[in-house]
BAFIKE-468715 format. One record per residue (C-alpha): residue in one letter; x, y, z negated. Coordinates in steps of 0.001 Angstrom, whole numbers, padded with zeros to 6 digits. Example, Ala and Ser with C-alpha at 12.3 -4.5 7.8 and 13.67 -1.06 7.14 Angstrom:
BEGIN
(A, (012300, -004500, -007800))
(S, (013670, -001060, -007140))
END
This chain:
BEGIN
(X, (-012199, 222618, 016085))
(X, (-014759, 223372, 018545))
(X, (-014085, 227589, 020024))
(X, (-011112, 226351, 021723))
(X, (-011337, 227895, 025195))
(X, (-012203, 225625, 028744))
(X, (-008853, 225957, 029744))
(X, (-007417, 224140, 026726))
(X, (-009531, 221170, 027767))
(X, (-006952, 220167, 030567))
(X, (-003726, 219097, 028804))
(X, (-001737, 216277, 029174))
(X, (-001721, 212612, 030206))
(X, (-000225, 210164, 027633))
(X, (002516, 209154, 029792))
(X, (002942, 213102, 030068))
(X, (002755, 213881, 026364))
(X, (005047, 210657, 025632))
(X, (007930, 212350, 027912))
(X, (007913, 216119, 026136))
(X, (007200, 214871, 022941))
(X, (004610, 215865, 020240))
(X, (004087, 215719, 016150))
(X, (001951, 218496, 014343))
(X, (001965, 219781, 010620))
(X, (000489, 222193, 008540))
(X, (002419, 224074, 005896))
(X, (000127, 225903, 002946))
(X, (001941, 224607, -000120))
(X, (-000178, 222105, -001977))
(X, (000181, 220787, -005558))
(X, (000867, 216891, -005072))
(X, (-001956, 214935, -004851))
(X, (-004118, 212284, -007330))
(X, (-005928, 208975, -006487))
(X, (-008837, 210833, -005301))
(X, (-010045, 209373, -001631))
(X, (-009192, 212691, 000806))
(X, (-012616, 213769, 002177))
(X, (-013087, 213231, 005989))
(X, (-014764, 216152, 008362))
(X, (-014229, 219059, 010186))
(X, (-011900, 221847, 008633))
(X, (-009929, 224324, 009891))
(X, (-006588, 225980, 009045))
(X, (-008245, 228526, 006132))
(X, (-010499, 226054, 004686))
(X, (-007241, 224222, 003448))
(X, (-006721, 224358, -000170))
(X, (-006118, 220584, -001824))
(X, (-004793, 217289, -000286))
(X, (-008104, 216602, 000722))
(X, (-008884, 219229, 002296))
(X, (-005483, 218846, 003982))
(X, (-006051, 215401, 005211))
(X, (-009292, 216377, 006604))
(X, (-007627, 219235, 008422))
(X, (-004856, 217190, 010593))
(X, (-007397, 214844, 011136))
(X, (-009716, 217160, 012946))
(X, (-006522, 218802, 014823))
(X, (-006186, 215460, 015614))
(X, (-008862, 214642, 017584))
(X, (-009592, 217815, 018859))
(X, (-006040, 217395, 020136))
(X, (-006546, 214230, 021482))
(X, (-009351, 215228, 023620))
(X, (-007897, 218420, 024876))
(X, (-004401, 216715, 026256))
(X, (-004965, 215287, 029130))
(X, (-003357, 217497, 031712))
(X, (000554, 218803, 032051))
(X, (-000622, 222484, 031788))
(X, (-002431, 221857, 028422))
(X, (000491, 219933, 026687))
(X, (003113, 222723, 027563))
(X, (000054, 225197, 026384))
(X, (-000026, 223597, 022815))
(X, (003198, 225072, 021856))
(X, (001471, 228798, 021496))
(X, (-001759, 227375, 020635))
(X, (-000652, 226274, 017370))
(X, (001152, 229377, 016548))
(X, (-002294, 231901, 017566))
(X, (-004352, 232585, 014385))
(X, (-007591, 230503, 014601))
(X, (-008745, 226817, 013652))
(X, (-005067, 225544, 013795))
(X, (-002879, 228465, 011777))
(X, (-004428, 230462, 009024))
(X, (-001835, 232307, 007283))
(X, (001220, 229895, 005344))
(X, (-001390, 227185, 007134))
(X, (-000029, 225680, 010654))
(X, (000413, 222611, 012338))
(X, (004114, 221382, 013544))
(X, (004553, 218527, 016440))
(X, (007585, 216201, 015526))
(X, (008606, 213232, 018344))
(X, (009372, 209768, 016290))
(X, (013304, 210966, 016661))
(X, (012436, 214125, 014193))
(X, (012670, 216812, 017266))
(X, (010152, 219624, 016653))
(X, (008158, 220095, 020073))
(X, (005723, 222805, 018339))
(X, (006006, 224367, 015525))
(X, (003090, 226980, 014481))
(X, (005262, 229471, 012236))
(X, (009057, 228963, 013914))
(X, (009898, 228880, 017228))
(X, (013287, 228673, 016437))
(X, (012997, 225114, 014864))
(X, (011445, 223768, 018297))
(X, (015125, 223414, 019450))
(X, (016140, 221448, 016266))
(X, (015592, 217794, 015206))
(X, (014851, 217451, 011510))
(X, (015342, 213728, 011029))
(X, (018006, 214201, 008154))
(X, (016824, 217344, 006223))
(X, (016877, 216923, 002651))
(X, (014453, 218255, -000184))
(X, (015346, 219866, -003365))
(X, (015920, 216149, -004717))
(X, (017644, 214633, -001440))
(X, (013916, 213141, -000211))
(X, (014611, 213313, 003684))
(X, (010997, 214203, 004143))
(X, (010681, 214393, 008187))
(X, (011823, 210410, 007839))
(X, (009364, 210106, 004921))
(X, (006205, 211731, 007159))
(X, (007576, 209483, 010340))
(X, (007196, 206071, 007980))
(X, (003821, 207466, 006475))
(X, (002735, 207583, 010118))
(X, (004092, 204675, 011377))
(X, (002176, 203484, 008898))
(X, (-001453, 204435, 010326))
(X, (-001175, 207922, 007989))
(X, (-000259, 208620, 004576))
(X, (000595, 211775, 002142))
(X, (004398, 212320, 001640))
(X, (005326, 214241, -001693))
(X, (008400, 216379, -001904))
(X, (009893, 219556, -003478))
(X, (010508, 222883, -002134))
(X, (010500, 225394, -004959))
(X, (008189, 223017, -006716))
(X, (006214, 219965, -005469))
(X, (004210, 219642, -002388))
(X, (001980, 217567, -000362))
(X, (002509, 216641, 003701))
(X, (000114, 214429, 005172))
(X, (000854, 212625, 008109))
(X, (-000384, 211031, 011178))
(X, (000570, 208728, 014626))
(X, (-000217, 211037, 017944))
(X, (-000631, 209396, 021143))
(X, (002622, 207102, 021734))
(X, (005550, 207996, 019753))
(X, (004750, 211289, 018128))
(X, (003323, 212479, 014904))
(X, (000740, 214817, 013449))
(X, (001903, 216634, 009755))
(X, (000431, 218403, 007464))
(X, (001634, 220286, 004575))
(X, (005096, 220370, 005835))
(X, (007253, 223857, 004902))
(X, (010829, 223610, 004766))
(X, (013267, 226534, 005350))
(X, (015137, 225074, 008449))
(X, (016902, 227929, 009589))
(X, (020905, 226175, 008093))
(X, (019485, 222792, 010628))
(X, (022350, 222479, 013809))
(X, (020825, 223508, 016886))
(X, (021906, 219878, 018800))
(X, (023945, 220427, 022357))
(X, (024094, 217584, 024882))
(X, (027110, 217243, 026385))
(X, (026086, 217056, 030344))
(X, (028399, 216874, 033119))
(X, (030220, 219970, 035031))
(X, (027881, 220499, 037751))
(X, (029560, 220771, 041180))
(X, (028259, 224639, 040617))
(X, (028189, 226374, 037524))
(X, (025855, 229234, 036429))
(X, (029089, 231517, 037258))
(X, (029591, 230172, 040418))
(X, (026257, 230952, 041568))
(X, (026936, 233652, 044502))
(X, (024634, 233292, 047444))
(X, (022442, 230753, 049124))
(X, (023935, 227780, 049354))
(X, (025608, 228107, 045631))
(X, (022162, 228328, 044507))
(X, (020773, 225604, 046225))
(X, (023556, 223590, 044949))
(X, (023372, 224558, 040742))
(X, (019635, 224447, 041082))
(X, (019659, 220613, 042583))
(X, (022375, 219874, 040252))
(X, (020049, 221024, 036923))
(X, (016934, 219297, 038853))
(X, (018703, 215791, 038682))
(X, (019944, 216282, 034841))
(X, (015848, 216788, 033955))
(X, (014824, 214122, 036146))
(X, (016792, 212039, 034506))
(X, (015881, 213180, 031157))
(X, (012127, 212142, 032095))
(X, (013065, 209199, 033561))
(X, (015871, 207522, 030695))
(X, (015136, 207073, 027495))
(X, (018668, 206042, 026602))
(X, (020046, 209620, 027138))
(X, (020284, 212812, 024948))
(X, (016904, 213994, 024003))
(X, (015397, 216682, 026387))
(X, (015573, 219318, 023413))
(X, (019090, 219079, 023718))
(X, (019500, 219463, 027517))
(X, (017330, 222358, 027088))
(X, (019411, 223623, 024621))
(X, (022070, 223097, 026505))
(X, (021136, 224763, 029324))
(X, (020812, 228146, 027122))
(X, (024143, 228878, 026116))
(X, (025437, 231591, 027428))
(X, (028991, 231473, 029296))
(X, (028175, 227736, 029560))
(X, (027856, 225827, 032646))
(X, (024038, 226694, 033391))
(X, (023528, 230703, 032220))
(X, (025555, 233256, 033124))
(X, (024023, 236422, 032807))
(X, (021167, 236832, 035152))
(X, (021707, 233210, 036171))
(X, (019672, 231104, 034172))
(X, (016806, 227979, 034756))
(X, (013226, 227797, 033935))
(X, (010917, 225060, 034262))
(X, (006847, 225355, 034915))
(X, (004301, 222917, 034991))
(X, (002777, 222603, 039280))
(X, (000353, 224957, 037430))
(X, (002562, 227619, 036397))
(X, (002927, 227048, 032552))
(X, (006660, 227799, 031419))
(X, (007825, 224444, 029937))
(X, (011400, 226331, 029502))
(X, (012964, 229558, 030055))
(X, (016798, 229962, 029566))
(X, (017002, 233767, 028533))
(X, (013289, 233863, 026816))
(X, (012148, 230886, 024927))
(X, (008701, 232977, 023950))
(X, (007464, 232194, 027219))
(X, (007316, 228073, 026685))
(X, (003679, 227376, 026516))
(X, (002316, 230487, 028741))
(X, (001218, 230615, 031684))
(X, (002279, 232477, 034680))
(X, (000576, 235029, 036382))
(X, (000377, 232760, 040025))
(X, (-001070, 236026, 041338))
(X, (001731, 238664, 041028))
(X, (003348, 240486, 043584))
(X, (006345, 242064, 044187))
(X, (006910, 245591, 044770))
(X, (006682, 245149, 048446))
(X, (003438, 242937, 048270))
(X, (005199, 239849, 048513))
(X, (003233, 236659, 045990))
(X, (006593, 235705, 044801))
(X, (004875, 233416, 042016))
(X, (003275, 231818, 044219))
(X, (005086, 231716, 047141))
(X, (008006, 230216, 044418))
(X, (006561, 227749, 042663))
(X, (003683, 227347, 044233))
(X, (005172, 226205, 047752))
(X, (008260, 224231, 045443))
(X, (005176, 222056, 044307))
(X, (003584, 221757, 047738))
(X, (006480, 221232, 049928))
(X, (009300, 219740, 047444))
(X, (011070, 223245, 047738))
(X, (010825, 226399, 048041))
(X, (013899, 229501, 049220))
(X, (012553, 232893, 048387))
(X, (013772, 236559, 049027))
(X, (011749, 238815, 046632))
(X, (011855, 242048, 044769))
(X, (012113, 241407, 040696))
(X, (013490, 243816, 037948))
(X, (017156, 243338, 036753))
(X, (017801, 243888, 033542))
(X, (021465, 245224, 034560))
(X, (019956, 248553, 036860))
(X, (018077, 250712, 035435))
(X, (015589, 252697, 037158))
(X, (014375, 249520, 038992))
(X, (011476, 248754, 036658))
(X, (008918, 249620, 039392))
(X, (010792, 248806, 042659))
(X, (012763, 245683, 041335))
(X, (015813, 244273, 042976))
(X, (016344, 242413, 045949))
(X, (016641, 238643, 044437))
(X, (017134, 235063, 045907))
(X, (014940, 232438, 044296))
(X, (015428, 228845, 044380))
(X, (013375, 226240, 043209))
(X, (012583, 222489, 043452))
(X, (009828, 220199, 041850))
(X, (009689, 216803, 039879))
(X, (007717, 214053, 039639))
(X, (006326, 213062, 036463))
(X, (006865, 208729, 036660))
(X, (003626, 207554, 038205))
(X, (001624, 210274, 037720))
(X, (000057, 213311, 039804))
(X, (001713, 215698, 037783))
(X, (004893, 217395, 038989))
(X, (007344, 220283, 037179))
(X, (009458, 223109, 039501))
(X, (012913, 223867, 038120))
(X, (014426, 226893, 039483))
(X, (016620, 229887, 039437))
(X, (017655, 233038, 041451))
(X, (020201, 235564, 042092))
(X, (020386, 239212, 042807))
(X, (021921, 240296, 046124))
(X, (023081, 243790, 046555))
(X, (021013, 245871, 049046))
(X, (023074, 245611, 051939))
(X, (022221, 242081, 052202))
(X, (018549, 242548, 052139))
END
C-alpha cells in the first residue's frame, strides 16, 4: 500500500473520522477458512486468494489507512479511493467502511449501499453477518463465515473509534431500505426557495440540522439526514434547489442531485462564463468569513443552449465547525434568477 498519491496523505483527524463514520471490506468470495494462522504482510487487492491472504490484505489497508487519515479532505476522499482500481479494489476484490451502527460510509463496488445501514441483513441461513463482522471486531479482529451462493469468508477489523475494517464481505444489498430521518419542516422549504432572503433562510435552516448531526449522538444517523435531504418534492430538493456539503478544502462530502461527486474534489479554480471564481469566491469566502452570498453564471439543466454561457444563479452558503477542531464544512445552495434580475 505504498503508490498512494501525496495528496491522500492528508485525511482525517480521529475526532473527524469518528463523526462521518468509517468500516472497510473486501469482497472476492473465499472458501471458509481452516486453523491455519493467516500470514501477516503487505498485499494488495489482486494478491487476494485464501483467508490468509485476506487477513493480510485488510490489515495492510489498515494501516496504510490509518496513516493517510488525518485531515477532513482525505476522509471524504476515501469514499472514491476505495472504489479506483489499484492496491484497494482488484476486480470482485474491494474494501467496504461500516460505522459500529452497520451504516456503509464507503463501499468499493456500490455506491448505492453507502446510503443504507446493513445491521440486520440476513445470509442464506439467517446469519446477520454485518452484526457478526461488528462482534469479530469488537473483538480485536476475527474471520466471520457465512453463505451467499455457497460459503464465504469476511475478516474483520476495529478502525479508529467506532468503525470497522471488512474483508471478504459480498452481499447483494440492493432489497436493504434506504433509511429517512424524519427532520422538522424548515421555516423554508426547497419549494419555497425564491430569492435572497428565502435562500438565506432554507440554507441556515439545513446548516443547523448538520450541525447538529455532528454535534448529537442521540439523533438519527447522518446517512439518514443525508438521505433525507435527497428526496425529491421533499422539504430540501426541489428541482434545481438542492444542498451540498464540501470539506473548507473543497471535497464534496454530499451532493443532493449527484451522489458520484462525494469524495471528489472541486475544482477551487473555476470560473464562470464571465470570469467570475465562483468556487472560490463560494466556498472559499463561506470558510473564511462564516458566509458567503454569490451572483454567478452556472449551467441549468432546465435551458438549453446555456452550456457555455450558464445562467444567472444566486449561491448561498455557510460553514461548520467540526467540535474542537480546525476543520470546518460549507453547506450551501443556490437559485436561478431570470435575466432581468441580473
Amino acid at each position: 500500500m505504498t503508490n498512494h498519491t501525496v495528496s491522500r496523505r492528508s485525511f482525517v483527524k480521529i475526532a473527524i473520522v469518528a463523526l462521518l463514520g468509517m468500516v472497510l471490506a473486501a469482497c472476492r468470495p473465499i472458501p471458509p477458512m481452516d486453523e491455519a494462522e493467516p500470514a501477516m504482510g503487505q498485499i494488495t487487492a489482486d494478491q487476494v486468494t485464501d483467508p490468509e491472504s485476506l487477513k493480510a490484505f485488510v490489515l495492510a489497508a489498515h494501516a496504510e489507512i490509518q496513516r493517510i487519515t488525518t485531515t477532513l479532505d482525505a476522509a471524504a476522499k476515501l469514499k472514491q479511493w476505495v472504489k479506483t482500481e489499484g492496491d484497494w479494489k482488484s476486480g470482485s476484490t474491494y474494501l467496504i467502511i461500516f460505522a459500529e451502527n452497520g451504516n456503509v460510509y464507503a463501499h468499493g463496488n456500490d455506491r448505492a449501499a453507502e446510503d443504507r445501514s446493513l445491521i440486520d441483513i440476513e445470509d442464506d441461513r439467517g446469519t446477520k453477518v454485518v452484526q457478526e463482522l461488528l462482534a469479530a471486531a469488537a473483538q480485536g479482529g476475527g474471520f466471520v463465515e457465512y453463505y451467499d451462493d455457497g460459503p464465504k469468508t469476511a475478516y474483520a477489523v476495529p478502525f479508529r473509534r467506532r468503525f470497522v475494517l471488512v474483508g471478504g464481505y459480498s452481499q447483494d444489498v440492493s432489497n436493504v431500505q434506504v433509511r429517512i430521518a424524519d427532520l422538522p419542516t424548515p421555516a423554508v422549504t426547497a419549494s419555497e426557495v425564491v430569492d435572497r432572503e428565502t435562500l438565506i433562510t432554507f440554507v441556515e435552516e439545513a446548516a443547523r440540522i448538520y450541525q447538529e448531526a455532528l454535534r448529537f449522538e442521540g439523533g438519527p444517523p447522518l446517512v439518514e439526514i443525508k438521505n433525507a435531504f435527497r428526496v425529491e418534492g421533499g422539504d430540501w430538493k426541489s428541482g434545481s434547489i438542492y444542498l451540498y456539503v464540501v470539506s473548507g478544502g473543497g471535497v464534496t462530502l454530499f451532493h443532493g442531485t449527484e451522489p458520484f461527486r462525494e469524495g471528489n474534489p472541486t475544482d477551487m479554480t473555476r470560473v464562470d462564463s464571465k470570469g467570475v471564481p465562483f468556487a472560490e469566491l463560494l466556498i472559499g469566502g463561506a470558510r473564511r468569513e462564516g458566509k458567503s452570498f454569490l451572483q454567478y453564471h452556472y449551467d441549468d439543466p432546465a435551458i438549453e443552449g446555456d452550456e457555455d454561457t450558464g445562467s444567472p444563479k444566486l449561491g448561498y452558503a455557510v460553514s461548520l465547525q467540526l467540535g474542537a477542531s480546525d476543520e470546518k464544512l460549507v453547506i450551501g445552495s443556490g437559485i436561478y434568477i431570470p435575466i432581468d434580475e441580473e
